[in-house]
N, C-alpha and C positions, 0 to 999 in steps of 0.2 A: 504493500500500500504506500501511497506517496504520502511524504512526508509535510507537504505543503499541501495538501488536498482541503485545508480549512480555508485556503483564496477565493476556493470559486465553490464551494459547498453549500447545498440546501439543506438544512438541520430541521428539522422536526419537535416542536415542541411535546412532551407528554405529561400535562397534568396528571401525575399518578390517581389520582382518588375519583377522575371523572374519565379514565379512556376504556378500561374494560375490566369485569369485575368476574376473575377467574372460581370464586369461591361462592357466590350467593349473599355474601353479606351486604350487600350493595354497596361496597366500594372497592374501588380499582387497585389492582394489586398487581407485584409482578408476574404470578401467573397469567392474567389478562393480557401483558403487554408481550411475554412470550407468545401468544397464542395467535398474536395480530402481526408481527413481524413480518410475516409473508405478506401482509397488505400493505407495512411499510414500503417492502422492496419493492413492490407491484407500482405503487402512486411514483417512488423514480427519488426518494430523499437519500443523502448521504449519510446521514446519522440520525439519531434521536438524541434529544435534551432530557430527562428523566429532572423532574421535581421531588424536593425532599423526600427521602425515603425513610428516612434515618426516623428511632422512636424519639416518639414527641406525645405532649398532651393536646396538638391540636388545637390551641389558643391563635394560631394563624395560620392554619393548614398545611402545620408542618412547616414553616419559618422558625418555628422555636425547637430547638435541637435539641431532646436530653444526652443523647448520645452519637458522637459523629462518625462510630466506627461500626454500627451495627444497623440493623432492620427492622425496623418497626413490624411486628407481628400481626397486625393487620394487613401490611405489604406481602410477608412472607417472609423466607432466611436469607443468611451472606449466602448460604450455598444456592438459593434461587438466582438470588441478584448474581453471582459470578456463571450461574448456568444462562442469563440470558447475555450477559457479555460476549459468554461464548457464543450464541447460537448466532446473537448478531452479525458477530464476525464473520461466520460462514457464510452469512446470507450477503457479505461486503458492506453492513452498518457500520458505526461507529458509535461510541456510546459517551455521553457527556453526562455527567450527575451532577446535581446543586452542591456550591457550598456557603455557608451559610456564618463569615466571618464575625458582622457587626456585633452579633446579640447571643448569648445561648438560650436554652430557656430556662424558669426558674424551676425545674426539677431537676435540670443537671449538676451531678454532685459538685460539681464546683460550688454552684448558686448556693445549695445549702449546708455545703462545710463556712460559706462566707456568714451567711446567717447566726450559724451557729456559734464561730469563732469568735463573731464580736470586733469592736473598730481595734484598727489599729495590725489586725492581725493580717499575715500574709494570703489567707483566703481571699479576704478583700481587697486586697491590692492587684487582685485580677479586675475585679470590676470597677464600675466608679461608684464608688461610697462619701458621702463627706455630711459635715454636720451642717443642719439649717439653719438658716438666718434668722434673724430674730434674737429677741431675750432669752428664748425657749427653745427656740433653734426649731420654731415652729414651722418655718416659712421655708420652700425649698430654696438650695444656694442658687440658684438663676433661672432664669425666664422662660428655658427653654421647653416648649411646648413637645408633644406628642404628632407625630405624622397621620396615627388615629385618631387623634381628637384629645381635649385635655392636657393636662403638665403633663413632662417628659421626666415626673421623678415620683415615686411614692417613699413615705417613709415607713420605715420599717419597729419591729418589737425586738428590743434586745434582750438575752438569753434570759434575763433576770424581770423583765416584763415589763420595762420602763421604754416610753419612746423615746428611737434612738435615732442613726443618723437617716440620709435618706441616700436612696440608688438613682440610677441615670436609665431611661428604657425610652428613648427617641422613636421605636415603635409601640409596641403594648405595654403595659404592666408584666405581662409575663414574659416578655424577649431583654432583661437587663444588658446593657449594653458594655462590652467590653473594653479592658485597658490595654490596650494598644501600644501604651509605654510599658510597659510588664515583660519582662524577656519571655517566661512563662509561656503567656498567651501565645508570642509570638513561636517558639518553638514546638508549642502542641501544633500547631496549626500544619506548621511543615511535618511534623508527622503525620496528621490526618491525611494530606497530598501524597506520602509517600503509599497508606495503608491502601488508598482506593488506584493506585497507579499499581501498587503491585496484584494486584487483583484486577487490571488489565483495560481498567479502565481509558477511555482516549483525552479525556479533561473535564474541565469543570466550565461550567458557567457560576462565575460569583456574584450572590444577591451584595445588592447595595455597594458596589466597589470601589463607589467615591465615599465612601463612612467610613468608620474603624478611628482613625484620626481625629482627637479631639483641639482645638485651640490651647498653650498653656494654662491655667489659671481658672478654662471655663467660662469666660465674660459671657454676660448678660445678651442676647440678640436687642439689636437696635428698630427701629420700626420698619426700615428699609429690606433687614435681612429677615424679617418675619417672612416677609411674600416669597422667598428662595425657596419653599418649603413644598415639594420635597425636591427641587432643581436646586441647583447649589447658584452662590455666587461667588465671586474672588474673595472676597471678605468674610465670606461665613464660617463660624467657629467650629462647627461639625461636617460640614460636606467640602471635602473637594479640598483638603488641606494639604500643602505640599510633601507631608511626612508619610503621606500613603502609597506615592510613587516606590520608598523603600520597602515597601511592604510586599508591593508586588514583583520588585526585582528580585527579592529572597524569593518567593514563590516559582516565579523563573526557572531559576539555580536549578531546583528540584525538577522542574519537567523537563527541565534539558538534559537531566542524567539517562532520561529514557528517551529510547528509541521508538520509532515509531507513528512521529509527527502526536507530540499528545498536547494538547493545548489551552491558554486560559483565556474566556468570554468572561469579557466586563458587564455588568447592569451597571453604567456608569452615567447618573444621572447630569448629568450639566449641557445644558443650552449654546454653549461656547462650542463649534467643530473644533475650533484652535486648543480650546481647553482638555475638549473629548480627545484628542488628536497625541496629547502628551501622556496620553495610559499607553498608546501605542507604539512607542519607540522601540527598539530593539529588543530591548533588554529587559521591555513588560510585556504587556498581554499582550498575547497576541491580534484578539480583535474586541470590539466594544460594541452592544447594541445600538442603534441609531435612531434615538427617541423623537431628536427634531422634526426627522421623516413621517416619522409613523403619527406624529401629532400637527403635521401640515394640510391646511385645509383643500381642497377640489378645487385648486386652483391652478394654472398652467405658470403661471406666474411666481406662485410662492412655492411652488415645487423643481421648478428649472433653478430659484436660487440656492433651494438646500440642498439640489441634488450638485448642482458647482460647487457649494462651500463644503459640502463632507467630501469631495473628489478630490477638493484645492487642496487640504487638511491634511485629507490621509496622505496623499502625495507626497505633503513634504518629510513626513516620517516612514516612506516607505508602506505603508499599515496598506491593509484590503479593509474595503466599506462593508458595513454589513447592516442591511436593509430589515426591516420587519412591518407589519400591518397590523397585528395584533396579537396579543400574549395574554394571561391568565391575569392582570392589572388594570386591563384597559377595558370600557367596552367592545365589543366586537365590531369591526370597521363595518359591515353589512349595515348593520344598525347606526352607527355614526355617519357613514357616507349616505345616507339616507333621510337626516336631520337637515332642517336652515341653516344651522352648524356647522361644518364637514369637519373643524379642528377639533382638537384638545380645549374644553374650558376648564380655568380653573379649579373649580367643583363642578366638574362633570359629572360625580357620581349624584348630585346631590337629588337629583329628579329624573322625573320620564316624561320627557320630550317627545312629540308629535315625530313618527316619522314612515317615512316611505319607503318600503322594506324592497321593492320594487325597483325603487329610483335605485338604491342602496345598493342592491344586488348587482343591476348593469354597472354601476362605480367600482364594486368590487370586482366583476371579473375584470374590469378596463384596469386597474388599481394592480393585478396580480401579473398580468403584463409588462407591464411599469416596470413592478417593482423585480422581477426573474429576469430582465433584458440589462440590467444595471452592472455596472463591473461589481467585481466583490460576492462577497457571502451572503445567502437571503436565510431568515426562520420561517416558516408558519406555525402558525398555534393550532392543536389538535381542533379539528369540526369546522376552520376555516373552506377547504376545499369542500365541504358538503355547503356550503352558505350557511351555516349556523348562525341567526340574528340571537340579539343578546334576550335575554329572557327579563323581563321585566317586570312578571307577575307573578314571582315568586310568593307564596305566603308567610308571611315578617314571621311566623313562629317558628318557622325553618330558617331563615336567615342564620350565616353564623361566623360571617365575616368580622373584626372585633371592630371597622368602622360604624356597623350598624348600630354595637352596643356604646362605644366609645362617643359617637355624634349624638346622644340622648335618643336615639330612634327617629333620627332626621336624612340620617344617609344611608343608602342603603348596599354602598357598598360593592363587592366584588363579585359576589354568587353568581349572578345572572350569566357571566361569561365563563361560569364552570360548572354548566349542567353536564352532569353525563351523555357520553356519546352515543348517537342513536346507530345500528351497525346494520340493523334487518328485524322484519317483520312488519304489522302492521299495528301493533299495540305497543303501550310501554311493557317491559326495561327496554323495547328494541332490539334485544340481543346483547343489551350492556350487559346483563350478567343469566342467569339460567333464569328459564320460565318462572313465576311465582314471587321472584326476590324482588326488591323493589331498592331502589337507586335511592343515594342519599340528601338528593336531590331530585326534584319532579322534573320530567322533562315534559314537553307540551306535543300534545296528541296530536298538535299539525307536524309533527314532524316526520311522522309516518311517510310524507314523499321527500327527506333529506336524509333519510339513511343512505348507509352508503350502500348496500343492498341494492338498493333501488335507482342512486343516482349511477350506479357502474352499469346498468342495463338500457341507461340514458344515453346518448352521445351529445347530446344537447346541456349535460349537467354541468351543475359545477366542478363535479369532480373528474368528470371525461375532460375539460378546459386542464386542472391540473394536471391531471397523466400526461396528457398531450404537449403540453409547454413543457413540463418536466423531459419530459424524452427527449426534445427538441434541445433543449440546454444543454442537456449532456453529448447530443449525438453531434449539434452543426459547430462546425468552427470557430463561427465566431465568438464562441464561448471560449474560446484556451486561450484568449488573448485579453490584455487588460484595454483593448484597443477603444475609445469613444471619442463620438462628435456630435456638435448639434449641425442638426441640416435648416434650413429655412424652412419655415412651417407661418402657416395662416394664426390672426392672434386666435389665445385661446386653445393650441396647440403644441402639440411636442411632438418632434422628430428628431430622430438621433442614428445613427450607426457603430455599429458594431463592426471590428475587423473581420476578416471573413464570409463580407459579403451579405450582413444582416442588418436590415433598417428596424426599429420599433415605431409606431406612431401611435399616441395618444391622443381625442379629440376632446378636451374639456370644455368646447363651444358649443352653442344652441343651432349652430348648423353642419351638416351633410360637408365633409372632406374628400377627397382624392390623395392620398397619399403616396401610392407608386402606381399612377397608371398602366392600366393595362397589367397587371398583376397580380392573382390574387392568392391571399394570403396563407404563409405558411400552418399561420395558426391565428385566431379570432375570437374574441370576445361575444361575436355574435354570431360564429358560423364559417363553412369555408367558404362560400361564394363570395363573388364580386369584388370589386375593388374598392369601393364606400366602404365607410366611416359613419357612422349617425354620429349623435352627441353620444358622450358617456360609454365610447367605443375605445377599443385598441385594438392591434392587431402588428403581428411581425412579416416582415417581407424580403424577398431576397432583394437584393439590392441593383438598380435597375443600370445595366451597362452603360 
């Protein structure tokens, strides 16, 4: 296998608890995701991303890590997880597992030897512990808020049952956030990296990879760096601090000892290509999500910019762009490209918006074009390729994202775009797990024509467009080269090429295009016929002499 294969690779997202649920319990496990492999290899991905697997109490769907070297028994064993590493292999996967630096959770023995120990003790000086302000030390030491809602500090009981200092958890209460200055931490961590490489793993995607690093002293956030939240700014005391870059260059060290091409994916939240652009130097990770993209509105305009400035970026550091549309954080683009909306709002989660599941869809296959024609690395999040629109009418008593409980019962959070996958049939579970079991999550009875069952016998589906453009990536040439250009295109439009002899063209205008006359396309958003374009079309082309 090539060593560099993460340049131009399609990775596969897998929410474990929602893609196939091998055991009845109604949740996804790795038996499920051994069992779908073959459908991995069929749809045309280079790997799978695998989400937390590790035991956890599930206070953020497995974010909060009790243990980083084992298996949550609702997933299954090491010996499953190292059996589907294998199988992937065979089938020429690749496997990528989360890791989950910033926070642990507060049942891993660390958190409660730190409880128990008391201030001062060297338990605590893994975390951030320090006394409150105040007379009484009632008040937490600084301002800083929670990413789910609320302060970013509880105080805690000491051994003796007096209130005592308080902790740092910039996500939930129960994900306490780690000291990063602590050799400790730092050293567990490079052995977690070695435990899951020698069990044959191909790398990691790391949650939150601009955290870890706190400011010295901790100061107070100003009114300005409130709004960074959860995007960093150059200024801000927790995200995006210059002391993480060494963090990742130790991480490095270690995957370079293995052979193999095994690799680190950043969630690297910052707004800056220039800023995103310095995780990717040599001697760090190797690639970073690309959230500006994925949170750019339907616009030909605002998307020709981010797609230069992440090109300009990576460029100058060498780095491969790595594109996405939607992951298990976001709404589902179906659903957002389908809004008045088409961007990222700042509290996106916070309602449900009017939307055009219709309009959304034609955006989305034009969208998935786009984004597979692009140099560099692409993701899809599982049930993308089936058009999965985000679910919105969950029942709040199922809800169990810690946004929902964290915002007082005003936001609702992350669920919607992690309903279980619907696979075949015409009733629920779908095929998510054996007849009678029922899915930890509802999924909705229209789904019965986006299973994948049903859209494989389509040619017209969402998921016949993915195989198709998938095949087409890997098989035409102008995919082995980092080669692009824009061509002149109509306003309202994107044209580009590819070395090798491939045009893309996108039309984000309210009218009918021509893009290679007399040609038609290798692959379509709307079909193989003819050479038009409607609005909210794309379509790839050989490149006209």
């Amino acid at each position: 296998m090539r060593s560099d294969w993460w340049r131009r690779a399609v990775v596969y997202q897998v929410y474990i608890r929602s893609f196939a649920d091998g055991d009845g319990d109604g949740i996804g496990d790795i038996a499920g995701i051994r069992a779908r492999l073959p459908y991995l290899r069929e749809l045309g991905v280079d790997a799978i991303w695998i989400t937390p697997w590790y035991p956890s109490p599930m206070a953020d769907g497995g974010y909060d890590v009790a243990d980083y070297c084992a298996i949550d028994p609702r997933f299954g064993t090491l010996a499953d997880a190292e059996a589907l590493v294998r199988e992937a292999h065979e089938l020429g996967l690749r496997v990528l597992i989360d890791l989950v630096p910033n926070h642990t959770s507060d049942q891993h023995p660390w958190f409660r030897a730190a409880l128990a120990d008391g201030p001062e003790s060297p338990a605590r000086a893994r975390y951030h512990f320090l006394d409150g302000r105040g007379p009484n030390g009632d008040e937490p030491p600084n301002n800083w808020p929670s990413v789910f809602g609320g302060p970013g500090w509880i105080r805690v009981r000491e051994p003796d049952g007096s209130p005592g200092q308080w902790f740092l958890h910039v996500f939930a209460p129960e994900q306490p956030d780690l000291n990063w200055d602590n050799p400790e931490v730092r050293a567990e961590f490079e052995a977690i990296l070695a435990f899951w490489l020698d069990r044959g793993v191909d790398g990691f995607r790391i949650d939150v990879a601009h955290a870890m690093v706190k400011e010295d002293g901790l100061p107070d956030l100003t009114p300005e760096q409130f709004e960074g939240v959860p995007l960093s700014r150059e200024d801000h005391p927790h995200w995006d601090r210059p002391g993480v870059h060494e963090i990742h260059r130790s991480w490095r060290r270690v995957a370079d000892r293995y052979d193999g091409g095994r690799v680190l994916i950043g969630e690297v939240g910052v707004e800056d290509p220039a800023r995103l652009a310095q995780y990717l130097r040599p001697d760090e990770l190797h690639a970073a999500f690309n959230f500006p993209f994925m949170a750019t509105p339907w616009s030909a305009v605002a998307l020709r910019g981010i797609i230069n400035d992440t090109l300009d970026a990576h460029r100058e550091v060498g780095a491969t762009p790595t594109w996405v549309l939607s992951n298990h954080d976001a709404t589902r683009h179906v659903t957002r490209l389908g809004r008045p909306y088409t961007g990222f709002r700042r509290r996106e989660l916070d309602d449900v918006l009017a939307t055009d599941l219709a309009l959304g869809t034609r955006r989305a296959r034009a969208a998935i074009l786009l984004m597979l024609a692009l140099p560099g690395c692409a993701y899809l999040y599982q049930g993308e390729e089936l058009g999965l629109p985000e679910v919105e009418d969950l029942p709040v008593g199922l809800l169990e994202d810690p946004i929902w409980r964290r915002s007082g019962h005003t936001i609702r959070g992350r669920d919607g775009c992690r309903v279980p996958m619907p696979w075949g049939g015409d009733v629920p579970p779908f095929d998510f797990g054996p007849p009678g079991s029922t899915p930890w999550l509802p999924q909705p009875a229209a789904w019965r024509a986006l299973t994948a069952e049903a859209e494989a016998a389509d040619p017209g589906s969402m998921l016949s467009l993915y195989r198709a453009a998938l095949r087409l990536r890997r098989e035409h040439p102008a995919f082995r080269t980092e080669a692009f250009r824009w061509l002149p295109s109509p306003e309202g439009t994107l044209v580009f090429e590819r070395g090798g002899g491939l045009r893309c063209a996108v039309n984000l205008s309210n009218r009918t295009i021509v893009p290679a006359p007399g040609r038609a396309p290798l692959v379509s958003s709307i079909g193989p016929d003819g050479d038009e374009l409607p609005p909210d079309a794309a379509g790839w082309f050989e490149t006209v002499a």
